[in-house]
PAZAPA-4460 file (N, C-alpha, C; in steps of 0.05 Angstrom, whole numbers, plus 32768, in hexadecimal, padded with zeros to 4 digits):
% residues 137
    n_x    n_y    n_z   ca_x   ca_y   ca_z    c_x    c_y    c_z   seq   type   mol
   8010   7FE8   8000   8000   8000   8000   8011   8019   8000     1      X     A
   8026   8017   8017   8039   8035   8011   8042   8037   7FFB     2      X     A
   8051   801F   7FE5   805D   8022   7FCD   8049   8027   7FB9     3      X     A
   802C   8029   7FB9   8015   8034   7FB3   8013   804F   7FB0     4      X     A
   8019   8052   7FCA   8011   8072   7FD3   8033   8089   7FC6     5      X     A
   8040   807F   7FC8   8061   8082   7FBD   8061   808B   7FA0     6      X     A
   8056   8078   7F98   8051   8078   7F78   803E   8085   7F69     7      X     A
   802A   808C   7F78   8015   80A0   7F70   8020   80B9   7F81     8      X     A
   802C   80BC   7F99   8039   80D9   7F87   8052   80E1   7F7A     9      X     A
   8059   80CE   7F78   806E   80D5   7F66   8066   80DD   7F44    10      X     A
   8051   80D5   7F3A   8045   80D4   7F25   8033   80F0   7F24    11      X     A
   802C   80ED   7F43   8023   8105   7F35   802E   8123   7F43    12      X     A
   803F   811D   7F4B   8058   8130   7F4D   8067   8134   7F23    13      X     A
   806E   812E   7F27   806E   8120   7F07   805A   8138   7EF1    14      X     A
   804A   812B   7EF3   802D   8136   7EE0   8031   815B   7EEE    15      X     A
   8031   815B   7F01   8032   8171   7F07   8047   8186   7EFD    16      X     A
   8062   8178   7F05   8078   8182   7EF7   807D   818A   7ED0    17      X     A
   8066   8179   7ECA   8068   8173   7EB0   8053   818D   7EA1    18      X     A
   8041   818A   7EB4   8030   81A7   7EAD   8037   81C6   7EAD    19      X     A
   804A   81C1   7EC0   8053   81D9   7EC6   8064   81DE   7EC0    20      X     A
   8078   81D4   7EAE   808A   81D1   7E93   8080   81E6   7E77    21      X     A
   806A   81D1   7E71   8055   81CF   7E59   8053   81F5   7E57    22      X     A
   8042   81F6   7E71   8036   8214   7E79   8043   8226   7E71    23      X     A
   8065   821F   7E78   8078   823A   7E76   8083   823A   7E54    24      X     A
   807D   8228   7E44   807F   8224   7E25   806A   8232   7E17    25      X     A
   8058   8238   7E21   8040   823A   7E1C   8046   825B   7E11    26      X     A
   804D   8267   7E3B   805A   827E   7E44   8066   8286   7E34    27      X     A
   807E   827C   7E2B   808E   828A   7E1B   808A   828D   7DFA    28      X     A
   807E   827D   7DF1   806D   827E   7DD7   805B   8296   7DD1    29      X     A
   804B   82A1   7DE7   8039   82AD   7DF2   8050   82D3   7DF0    30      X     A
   8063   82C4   7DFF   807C   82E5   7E01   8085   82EE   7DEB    31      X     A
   808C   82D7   7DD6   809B   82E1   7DBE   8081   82E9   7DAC    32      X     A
   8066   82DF   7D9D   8054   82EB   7D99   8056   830B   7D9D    33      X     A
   8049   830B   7DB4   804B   8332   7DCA   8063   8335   7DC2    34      X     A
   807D   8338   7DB9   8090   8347   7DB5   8091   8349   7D9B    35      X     A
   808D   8333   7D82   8089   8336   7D70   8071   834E   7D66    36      X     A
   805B   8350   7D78   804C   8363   7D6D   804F   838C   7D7F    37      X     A
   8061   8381   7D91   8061   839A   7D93   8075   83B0   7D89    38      X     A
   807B   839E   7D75   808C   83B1   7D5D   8079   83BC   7D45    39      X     A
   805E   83B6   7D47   8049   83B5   7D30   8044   83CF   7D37    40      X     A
   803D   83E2   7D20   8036   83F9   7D27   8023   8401   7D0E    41      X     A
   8007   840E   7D1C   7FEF   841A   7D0C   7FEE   8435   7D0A    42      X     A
   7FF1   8438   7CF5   7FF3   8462   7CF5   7FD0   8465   7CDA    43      X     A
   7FCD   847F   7CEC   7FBA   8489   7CDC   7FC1   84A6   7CD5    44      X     A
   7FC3   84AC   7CBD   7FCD   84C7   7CAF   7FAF   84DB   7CA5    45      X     A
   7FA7   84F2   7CB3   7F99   84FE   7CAA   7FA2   8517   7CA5    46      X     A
   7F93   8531   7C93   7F90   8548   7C92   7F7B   8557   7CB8    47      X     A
   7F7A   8571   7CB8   7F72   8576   7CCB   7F56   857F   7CC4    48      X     A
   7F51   857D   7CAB   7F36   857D   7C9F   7F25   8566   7C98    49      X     A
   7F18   855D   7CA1   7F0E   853A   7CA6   7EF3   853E   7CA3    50      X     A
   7EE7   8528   7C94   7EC8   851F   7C95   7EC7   8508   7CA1    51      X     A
   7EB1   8502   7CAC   7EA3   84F1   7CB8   7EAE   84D4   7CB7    52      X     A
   7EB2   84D0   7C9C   7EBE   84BA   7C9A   7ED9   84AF   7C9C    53      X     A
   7EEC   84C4   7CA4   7F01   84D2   7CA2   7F09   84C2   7CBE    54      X     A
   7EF5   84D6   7CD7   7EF4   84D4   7CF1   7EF6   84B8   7CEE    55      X     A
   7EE0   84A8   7CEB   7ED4   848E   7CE5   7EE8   8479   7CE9    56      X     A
   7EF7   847F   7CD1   7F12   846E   7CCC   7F21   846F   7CE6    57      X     A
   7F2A   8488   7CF2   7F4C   8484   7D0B   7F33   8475   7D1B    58      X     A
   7F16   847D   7D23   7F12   846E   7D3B   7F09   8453   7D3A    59      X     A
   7F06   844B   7D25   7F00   8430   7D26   7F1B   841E   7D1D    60      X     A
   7F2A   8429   7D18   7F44   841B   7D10   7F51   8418   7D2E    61      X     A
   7F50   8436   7D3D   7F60   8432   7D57   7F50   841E   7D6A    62      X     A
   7F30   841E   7D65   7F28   8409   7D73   7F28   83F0   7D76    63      X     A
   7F31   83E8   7D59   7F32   83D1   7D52   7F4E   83C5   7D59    64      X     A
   7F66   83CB   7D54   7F7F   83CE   7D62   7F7B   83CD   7D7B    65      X     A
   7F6F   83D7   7D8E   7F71   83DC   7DAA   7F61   83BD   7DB4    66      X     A
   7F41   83B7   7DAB   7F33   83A1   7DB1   7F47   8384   7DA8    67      X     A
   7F59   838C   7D99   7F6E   836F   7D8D   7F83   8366   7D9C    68      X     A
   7F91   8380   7D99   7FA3   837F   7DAD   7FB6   838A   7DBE    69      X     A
   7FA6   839B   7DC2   7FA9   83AC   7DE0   7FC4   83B3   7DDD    70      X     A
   7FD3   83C2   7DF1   7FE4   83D0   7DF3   8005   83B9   7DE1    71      X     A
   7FF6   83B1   7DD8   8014   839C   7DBD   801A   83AA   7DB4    72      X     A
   8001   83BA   7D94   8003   83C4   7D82   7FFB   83E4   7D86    73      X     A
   800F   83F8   7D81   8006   840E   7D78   7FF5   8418   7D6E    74      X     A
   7FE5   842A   7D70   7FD1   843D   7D53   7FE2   845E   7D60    75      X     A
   7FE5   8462   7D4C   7FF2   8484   7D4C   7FE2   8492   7D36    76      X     A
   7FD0   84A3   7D37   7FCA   84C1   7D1F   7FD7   84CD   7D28    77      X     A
   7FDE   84D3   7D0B   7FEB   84EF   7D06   7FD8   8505   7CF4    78      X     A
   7FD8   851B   7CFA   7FD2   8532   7CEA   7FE6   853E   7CD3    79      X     A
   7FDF   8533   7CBC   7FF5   8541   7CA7   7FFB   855B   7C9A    80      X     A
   7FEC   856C   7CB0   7FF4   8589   7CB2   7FFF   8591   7CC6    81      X     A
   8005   8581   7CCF   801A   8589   7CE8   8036   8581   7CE1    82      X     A
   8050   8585   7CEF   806B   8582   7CE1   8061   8568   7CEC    83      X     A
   8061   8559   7D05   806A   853C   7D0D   805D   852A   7CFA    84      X     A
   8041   852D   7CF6   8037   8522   7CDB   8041   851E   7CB8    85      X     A
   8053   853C   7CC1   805F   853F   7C9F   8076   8526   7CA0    86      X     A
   8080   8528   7CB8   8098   851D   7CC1   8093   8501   7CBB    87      X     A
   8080   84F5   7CD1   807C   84D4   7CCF   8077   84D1   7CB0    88      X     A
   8069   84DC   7CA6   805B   84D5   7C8C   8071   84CF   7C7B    89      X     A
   807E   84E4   7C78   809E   84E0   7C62   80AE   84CF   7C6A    90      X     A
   80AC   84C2   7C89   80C2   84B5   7C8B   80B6   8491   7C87    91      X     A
   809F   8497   7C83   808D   8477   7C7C   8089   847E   7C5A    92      X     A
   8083   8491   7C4B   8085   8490   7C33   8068   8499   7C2E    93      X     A
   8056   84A6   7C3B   803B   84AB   7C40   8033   84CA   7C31    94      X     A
   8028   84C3   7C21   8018   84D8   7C0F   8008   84EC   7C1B    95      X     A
   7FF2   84DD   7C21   7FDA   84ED   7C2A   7FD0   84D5   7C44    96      X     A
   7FB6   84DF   7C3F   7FA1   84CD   7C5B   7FA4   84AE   7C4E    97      X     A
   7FAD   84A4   7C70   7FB3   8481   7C65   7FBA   8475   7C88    98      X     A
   7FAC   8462   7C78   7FAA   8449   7C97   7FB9   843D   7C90    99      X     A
   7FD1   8431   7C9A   7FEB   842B   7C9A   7FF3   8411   7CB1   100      X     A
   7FEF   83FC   7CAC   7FFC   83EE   7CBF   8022   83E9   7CB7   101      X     A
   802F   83E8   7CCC   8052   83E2   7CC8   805D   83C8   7CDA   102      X     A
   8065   83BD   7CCA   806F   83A6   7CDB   8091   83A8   7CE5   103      X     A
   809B   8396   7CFC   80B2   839C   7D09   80C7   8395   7CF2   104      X     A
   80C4   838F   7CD7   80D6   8392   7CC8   80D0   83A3   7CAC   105      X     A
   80BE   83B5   7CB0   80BB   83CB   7CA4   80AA   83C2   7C8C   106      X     A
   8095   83A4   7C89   807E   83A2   7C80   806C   83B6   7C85   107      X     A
   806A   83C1   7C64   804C   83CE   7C67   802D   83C6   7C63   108      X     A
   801A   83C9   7C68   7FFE   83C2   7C58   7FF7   83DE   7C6C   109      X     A
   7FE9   83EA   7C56   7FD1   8400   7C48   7FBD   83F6   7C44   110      X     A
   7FB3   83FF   7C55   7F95   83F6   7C58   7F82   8411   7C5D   111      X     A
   7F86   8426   7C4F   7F7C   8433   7C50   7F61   8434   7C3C   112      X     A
   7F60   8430   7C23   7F47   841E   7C12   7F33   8413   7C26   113      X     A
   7F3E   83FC   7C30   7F27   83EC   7C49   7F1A   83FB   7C5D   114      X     A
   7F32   8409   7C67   7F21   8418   7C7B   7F0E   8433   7C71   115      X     A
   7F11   843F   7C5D   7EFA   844C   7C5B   7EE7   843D   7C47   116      X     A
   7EE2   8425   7C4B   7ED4   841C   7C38   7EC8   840A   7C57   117      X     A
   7ECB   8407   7C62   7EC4   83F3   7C81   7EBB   8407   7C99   118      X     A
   7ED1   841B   7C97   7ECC   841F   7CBA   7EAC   8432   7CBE   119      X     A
   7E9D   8438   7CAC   7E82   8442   7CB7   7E69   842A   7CB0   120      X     A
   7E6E   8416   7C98   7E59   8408   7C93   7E65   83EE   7C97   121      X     A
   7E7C   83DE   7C9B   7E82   83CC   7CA9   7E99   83CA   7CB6   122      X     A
   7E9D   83D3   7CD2   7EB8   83D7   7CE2   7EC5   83C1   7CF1   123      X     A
   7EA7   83A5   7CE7   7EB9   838B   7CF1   7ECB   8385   7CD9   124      X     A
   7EC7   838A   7CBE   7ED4   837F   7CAD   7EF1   8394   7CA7   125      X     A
   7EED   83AC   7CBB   7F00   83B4   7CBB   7F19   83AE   7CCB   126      X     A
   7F10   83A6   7CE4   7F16   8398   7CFD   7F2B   837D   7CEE   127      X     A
   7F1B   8370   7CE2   7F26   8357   7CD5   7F3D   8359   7CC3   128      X     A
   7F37   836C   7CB4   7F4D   837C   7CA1   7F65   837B   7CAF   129      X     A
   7F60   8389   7CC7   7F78   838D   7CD1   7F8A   837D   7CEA   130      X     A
   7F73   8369   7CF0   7F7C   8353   7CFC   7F8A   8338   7CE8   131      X     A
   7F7D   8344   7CD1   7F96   8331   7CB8   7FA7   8337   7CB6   132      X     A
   7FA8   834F   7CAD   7FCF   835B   7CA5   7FDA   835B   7CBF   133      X     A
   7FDD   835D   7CD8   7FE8   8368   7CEE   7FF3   8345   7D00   134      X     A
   7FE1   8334   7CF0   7FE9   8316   7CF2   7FF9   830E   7CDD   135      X     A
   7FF4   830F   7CC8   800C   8305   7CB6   8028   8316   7CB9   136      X     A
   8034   8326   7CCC   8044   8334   7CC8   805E   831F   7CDA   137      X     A
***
């Protein structure tokens, strides 16, 4: 009976040890992800003269970024009448008004098309938009 009792915990001393292995693999799979994305960065480039739909776009883009994944990924507007706006814009290669995702090795996707084509009459499919590009990166 003791070599019973011996052997069941040792086993599950064991199982236990073995879980709590697993967990920290898991952990660190989990760490490199989060560091991989918090090099991802969302810029929205406007004028300081904006319509509706204009608005539309930074806030449903920044919301959608924020509901995904939280303090990982960036969203930055810029105003491109202002120098810092003139600034970021030339130094990403940015024309005019544009939703801009950048990845940590200087992948771009423009997704500015989608988002004013999504963010007032469908802002889940904008959401998704940008939960695609910001995953394949």
């Amino acid at each position: 009976m003791k070599k019973s009792i011996h052997m069941l915990t040792l086993v599950l001393f064991s199982l236990m040890l073995h879980a709590s292995c697993a967990g920290q693999d898991k952990k660190q799979e989990k760490t490199n992800e989060t560091a991989q994305l918090e090099n991802v960065e969302v810029y929205y480039f406007h004028f300081s003269r904006r319509c509706t739909t204009c608005k539309m776009v930074e806030a449903e883009a920044e919301k959608s970024v924020q509901e995904l994944y939280g303090d990982n990924v960036t969203f930055t507007s810029y105003n491109l009448d202002e120098t810092e706006g003139e600034q970021k814009a030339e130094s990403l290669n940015v024309a005019g008004q544009t939703l801009l995702i950048v990845g940590a090795d200087g992948t771009q996707f423009n997704i500015t098309n989608e988002g004013f084509m999504y963010a007032r009459s469908n802002p889940a499919k904008l959401k998704q938009t940008i939960q695609e590009k910001i995953n394949s990166l």
